[in-house]
PLY file of the C-alpha trace (Angstrom):
ply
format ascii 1.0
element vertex 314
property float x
property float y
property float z
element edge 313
property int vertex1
property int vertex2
end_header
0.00 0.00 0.00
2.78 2.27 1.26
4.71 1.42 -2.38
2.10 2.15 -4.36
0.79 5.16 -2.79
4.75 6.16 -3.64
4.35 5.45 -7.13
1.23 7.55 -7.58
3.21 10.54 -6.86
5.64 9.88 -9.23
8.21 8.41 -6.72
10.33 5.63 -8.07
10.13 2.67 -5.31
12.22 -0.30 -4.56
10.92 -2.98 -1.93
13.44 -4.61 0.21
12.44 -7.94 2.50
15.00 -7.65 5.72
14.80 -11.46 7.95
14.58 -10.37 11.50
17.54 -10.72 13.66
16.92 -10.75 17.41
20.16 -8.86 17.90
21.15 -6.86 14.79
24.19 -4.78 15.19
23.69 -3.36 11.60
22.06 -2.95 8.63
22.73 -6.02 5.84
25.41 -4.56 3.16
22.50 -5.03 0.34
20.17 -2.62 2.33
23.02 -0.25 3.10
23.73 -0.01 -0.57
20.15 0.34 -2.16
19.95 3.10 1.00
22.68 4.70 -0.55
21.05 5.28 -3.96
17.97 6.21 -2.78
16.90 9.77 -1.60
14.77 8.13 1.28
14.04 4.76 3.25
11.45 4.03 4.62
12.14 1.05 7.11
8.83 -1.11 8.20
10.95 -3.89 9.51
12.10 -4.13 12.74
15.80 -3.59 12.37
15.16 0.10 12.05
14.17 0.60 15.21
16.54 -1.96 16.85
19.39 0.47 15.52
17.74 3.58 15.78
20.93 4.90 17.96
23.38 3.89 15.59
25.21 5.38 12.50
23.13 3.95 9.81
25.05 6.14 7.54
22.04 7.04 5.69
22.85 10.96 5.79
19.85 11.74 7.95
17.35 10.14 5.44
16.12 6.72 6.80
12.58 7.32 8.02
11.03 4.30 10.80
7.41 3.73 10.68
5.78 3.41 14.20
2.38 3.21 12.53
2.73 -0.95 12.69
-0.19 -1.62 10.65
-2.53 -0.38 8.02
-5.50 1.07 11.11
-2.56 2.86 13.09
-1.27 4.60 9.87
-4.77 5.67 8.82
-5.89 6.54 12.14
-4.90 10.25 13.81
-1.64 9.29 14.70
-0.66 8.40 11.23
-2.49 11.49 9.18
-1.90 14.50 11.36
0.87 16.82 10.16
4.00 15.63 11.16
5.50 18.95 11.30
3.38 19.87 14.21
4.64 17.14 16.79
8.07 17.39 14.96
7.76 21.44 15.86
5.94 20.52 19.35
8.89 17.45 19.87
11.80 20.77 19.48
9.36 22.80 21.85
9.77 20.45 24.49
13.61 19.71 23.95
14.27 23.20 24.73
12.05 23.54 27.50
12.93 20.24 29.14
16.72 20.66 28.35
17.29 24.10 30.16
14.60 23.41 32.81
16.18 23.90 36.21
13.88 21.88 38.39
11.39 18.76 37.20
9.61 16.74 39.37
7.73 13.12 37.78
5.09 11.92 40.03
1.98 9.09 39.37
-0.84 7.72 40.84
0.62 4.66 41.62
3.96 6.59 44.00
6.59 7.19 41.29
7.86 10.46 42.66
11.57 11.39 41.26
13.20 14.71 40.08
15.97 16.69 38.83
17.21 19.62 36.67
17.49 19.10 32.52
20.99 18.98 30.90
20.89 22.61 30.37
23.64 21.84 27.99
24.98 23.81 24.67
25.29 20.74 23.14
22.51 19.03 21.99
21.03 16.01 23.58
21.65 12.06 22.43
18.62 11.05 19.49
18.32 8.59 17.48
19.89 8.78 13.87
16.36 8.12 12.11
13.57 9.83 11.84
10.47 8.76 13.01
6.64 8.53 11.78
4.74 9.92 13.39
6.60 11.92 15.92
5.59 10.06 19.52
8.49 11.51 21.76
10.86 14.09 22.77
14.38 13.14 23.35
15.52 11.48 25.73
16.43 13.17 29.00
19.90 11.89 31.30
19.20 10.25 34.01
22.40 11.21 35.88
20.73 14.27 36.87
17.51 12.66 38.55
17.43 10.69 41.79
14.13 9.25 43.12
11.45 6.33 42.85
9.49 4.74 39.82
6.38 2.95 40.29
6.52 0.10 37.97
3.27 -1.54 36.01
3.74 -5.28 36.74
5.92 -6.19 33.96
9.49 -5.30 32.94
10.35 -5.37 28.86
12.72 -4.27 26.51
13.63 -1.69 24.82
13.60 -2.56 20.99
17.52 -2.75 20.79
18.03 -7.00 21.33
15.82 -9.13 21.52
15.79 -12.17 23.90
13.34 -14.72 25.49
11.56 -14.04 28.01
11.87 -10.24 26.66
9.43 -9.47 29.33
9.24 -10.52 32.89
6.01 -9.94 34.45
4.80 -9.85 38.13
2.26 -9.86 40.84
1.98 -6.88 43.58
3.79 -3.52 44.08
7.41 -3.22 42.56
9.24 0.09 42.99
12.83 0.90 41.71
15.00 3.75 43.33
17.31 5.22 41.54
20.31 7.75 42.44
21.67 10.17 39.62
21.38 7.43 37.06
22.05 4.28 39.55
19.56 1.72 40.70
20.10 1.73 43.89
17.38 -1.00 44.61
13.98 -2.66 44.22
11.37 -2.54 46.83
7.58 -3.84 47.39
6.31 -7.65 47.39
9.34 -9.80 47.75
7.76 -11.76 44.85
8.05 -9.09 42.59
11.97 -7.51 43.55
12.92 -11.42 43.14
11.48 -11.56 39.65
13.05 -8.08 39.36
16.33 -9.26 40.16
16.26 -12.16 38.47
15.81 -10.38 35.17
18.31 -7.65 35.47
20.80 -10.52 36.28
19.45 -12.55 33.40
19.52 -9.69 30.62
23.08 -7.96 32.19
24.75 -11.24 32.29
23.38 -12.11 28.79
25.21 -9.08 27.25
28.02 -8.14 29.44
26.12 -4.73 30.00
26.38 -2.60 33.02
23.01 -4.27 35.26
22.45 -0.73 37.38
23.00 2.01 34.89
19.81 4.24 34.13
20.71 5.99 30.66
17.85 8.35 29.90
13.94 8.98 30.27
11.67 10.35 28.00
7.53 10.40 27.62
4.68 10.53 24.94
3.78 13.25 22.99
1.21 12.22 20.68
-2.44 11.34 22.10
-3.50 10.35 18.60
-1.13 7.09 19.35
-2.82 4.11 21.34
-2.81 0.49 21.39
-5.89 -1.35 21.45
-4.93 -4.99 22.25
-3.24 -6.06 25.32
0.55 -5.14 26.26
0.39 -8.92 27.52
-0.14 -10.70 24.26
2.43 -8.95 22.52
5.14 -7.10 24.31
7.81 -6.96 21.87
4.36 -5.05 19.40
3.65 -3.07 22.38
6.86 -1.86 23.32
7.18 -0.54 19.87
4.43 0.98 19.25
2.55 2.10 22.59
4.75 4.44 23.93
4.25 7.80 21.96
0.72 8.12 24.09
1.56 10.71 26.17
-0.12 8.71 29.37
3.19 6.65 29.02
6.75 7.91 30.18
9.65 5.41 29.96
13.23 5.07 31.00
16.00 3.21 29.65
17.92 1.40 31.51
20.15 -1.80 31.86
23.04 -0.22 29.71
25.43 2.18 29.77
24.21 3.46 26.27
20.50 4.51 24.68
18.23 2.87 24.68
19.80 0.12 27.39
17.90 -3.33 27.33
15.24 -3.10 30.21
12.53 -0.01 29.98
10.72 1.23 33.07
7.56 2.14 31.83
5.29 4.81 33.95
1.53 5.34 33.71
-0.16 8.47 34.22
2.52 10.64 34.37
2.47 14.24 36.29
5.14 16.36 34.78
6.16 19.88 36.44
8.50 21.77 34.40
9.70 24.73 36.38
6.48 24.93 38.49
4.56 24.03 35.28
2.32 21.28 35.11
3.23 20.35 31.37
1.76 16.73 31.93
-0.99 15.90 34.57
-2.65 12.33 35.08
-0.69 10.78 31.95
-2.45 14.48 29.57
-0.03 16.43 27.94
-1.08 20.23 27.97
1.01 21.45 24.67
-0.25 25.07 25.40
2.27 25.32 28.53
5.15 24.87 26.51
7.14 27.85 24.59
5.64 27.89 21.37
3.30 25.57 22.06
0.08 28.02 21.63
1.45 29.07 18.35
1.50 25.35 17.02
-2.10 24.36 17.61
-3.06 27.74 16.11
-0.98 26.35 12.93
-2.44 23.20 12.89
-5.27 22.86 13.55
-5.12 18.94 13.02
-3.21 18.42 15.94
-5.33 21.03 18.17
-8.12 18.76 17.99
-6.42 15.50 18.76
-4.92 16.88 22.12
-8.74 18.20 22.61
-9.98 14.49 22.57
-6.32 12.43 23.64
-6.64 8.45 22.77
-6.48 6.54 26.10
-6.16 3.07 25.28
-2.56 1.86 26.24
-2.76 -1.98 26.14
-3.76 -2.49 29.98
0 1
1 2
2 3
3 4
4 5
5 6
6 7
7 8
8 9
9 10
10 11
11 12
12 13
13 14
14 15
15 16
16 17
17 18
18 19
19 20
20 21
21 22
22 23
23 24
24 25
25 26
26 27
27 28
28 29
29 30
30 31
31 32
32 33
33 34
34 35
35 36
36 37
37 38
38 39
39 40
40 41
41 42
42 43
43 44
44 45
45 46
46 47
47 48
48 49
49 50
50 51
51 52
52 53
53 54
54 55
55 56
56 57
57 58
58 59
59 60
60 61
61 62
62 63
63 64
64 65
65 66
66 67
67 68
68 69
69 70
70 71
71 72
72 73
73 74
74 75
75 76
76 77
77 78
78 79
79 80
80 81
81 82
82 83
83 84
84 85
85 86
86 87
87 88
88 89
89 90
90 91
91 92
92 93
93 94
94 95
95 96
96 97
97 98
98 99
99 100
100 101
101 102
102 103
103 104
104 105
105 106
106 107
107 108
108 109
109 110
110 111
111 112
112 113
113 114
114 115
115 116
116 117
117 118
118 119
119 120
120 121
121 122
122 123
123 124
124 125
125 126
126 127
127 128
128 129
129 130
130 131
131 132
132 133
133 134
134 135
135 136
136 137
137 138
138 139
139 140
140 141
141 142
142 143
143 144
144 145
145 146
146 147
147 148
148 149
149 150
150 151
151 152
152 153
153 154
154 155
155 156
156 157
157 158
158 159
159 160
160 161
161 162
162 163
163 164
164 165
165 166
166 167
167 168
168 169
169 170
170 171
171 172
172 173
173 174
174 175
175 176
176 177
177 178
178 179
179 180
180 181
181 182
182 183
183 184
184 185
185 186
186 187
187 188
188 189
189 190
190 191
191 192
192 193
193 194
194 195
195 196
196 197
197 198
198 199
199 200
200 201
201 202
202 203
203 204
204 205
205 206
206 207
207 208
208 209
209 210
210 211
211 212
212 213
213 214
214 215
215 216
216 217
217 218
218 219
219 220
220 221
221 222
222 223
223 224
224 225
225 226
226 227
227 228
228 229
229 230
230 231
231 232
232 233
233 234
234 235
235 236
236 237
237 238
238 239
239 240
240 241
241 242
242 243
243 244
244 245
245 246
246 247
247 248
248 249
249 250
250 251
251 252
252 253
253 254
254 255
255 256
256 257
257 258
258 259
259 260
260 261
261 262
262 263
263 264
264 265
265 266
266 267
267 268
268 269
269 270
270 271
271 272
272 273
273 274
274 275
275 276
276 277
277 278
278 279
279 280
280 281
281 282
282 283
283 284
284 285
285 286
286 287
287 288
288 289
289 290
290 291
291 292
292 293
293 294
294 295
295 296
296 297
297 298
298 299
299 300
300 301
301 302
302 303
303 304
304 305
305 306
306 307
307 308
308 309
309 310
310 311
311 312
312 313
């Protein structure tokens, strides 16, 4: 569908059929060299989002879908105008990066905070660009000390792949964290074992650093949602949930973005500077620099933050 629509517009398009590889370290030299000859590429398989953080040495032009089917692509999230989260995504950077004090709080007790980068240089983002726009980039954790309030699973983050990619739970599971450190798990002792378990599983699996905390970042697109369970598809979910702005995630289990475990917070409250930019898991774009003058632009996306999706997969 995607092809063809190319072709009515006069675009001259190639298909490409990439085999998924649980833990791709980069693209296959055939891709690399059709990319190479082509003014854009567009990747729908997997492996663009697994190296997202890389150098795919596509001179800024490889585009990642994270519309995963035909309904999410036709839906708001796929047809508003990019350029208005794209615009609302640099809004936020700046506001987020020189912030001097932010505090993350939810309903169920994650309560952490700390100051942005505030930082000439700009911050870590991925080498792609991606459709739609769902987040801002990520924020370092090494500046943030506090708790997280976790959902009753832990997954990945879309960079390897591995079985069981997610480790789920019962009860209350909280992980502190001290400018960028775990410091430790806390709640039902059934659910800090499984905790621990899996961060010694996945950091022994890849030699990675077990208690680094990388970066955080949250949703900025209410037009995303998922409508089937998280649980029957968590690898699906993980990709493709978390630009709903009622999700805010951290990487973590890594010394590098995006890590291999995600924390994943619901509902977040997010006070920028003694602004409440997010409240309950709602992102209020006309508290943000700029933000006022973007809805007035598009109208599109004015009237998806006026009725946000809420369906997250649980």
């Amino acid at each position: 569908m995607i092809a063809e629509a190319g072709r009515r517009i006069g675009a001259s398009v190639t298909l490409k059929e990439v085999a998924f590889e649980p833990q791709a370290t980069e693209v296959p030299a055939e891709v690399r060299t059709a990319m190479a000859l082509a003014d854009r590429t567009v990747f729908l398989a997997r492996i663009g989002d697994q190296l997202r953080f890389s150098d795919m040495k596509s001179n800024g032009q490889a585009v990642v879908s994270y519309a995963l089917d035909v309904g999410m692509l036709g839906s708001a999230y796929g047809t508003a105008d990019f350029r208005a989260f794209d615009l609302l995504k640099s809004a936020l950077n700046r506001m987020l990066g020189g912030a001097r004090a932010i505090h993350v709080t939810c309903p169920a007790g994650t309560d952490f905070r700390g100051g942005g980068p505030r930082s000439v240089a700009p911050l870590q983002d991925v080498s792609i660009y991606r459709f739609p726009m769902p987040v801002f980039t990520p924020i370092p954790a090494a500046g943030f000390t506090g708790t997280v309030a976790l959902p009753g699973f832990l997954v990945g983050t879309g960079s390897m792949y591995y079985d069981p990619y997610a480790r789920e739970y019962d009860g209350a599971l909280f992980a502190t964290f001290t400018e960028g450190r775990i410091v430790g798990f806390s709640g039902d002792k059934a659910a800090v074992d499984a905790a621990e378990a899996h961060y010694r599983f996945v950091a022994d699996k890849f030699g990675v650093d077990r208690d680094f905390v990388h970066s955080w970042h949250a949703g900025i697109h209410p037009g995303c949602e998922f409508s089937g369970k998280a649980s029957d598809n968590y690898e699906r979910w993980s990709g493709a949930a978390f630009g709903n702005p009622r999700l805010l995630h951290f990487h973590t289990c890594g010394a590098y973005a995006p890590g291999e475990i995600s924390w994943n917070i619901v509902d977040p409250t997010i006070i920028v500077d003694g602004i409440e930019v997010w409240k309950d898991g709602v992102l209020h774009p006309e508290l943000v620099p700029g933000g006022p003058e973007i809805l007035d632009r598009y109208p599109c996306a004015k009237a998806i933050f006026a009725a946000p999706k809420r369906n997250i997969g649980f």
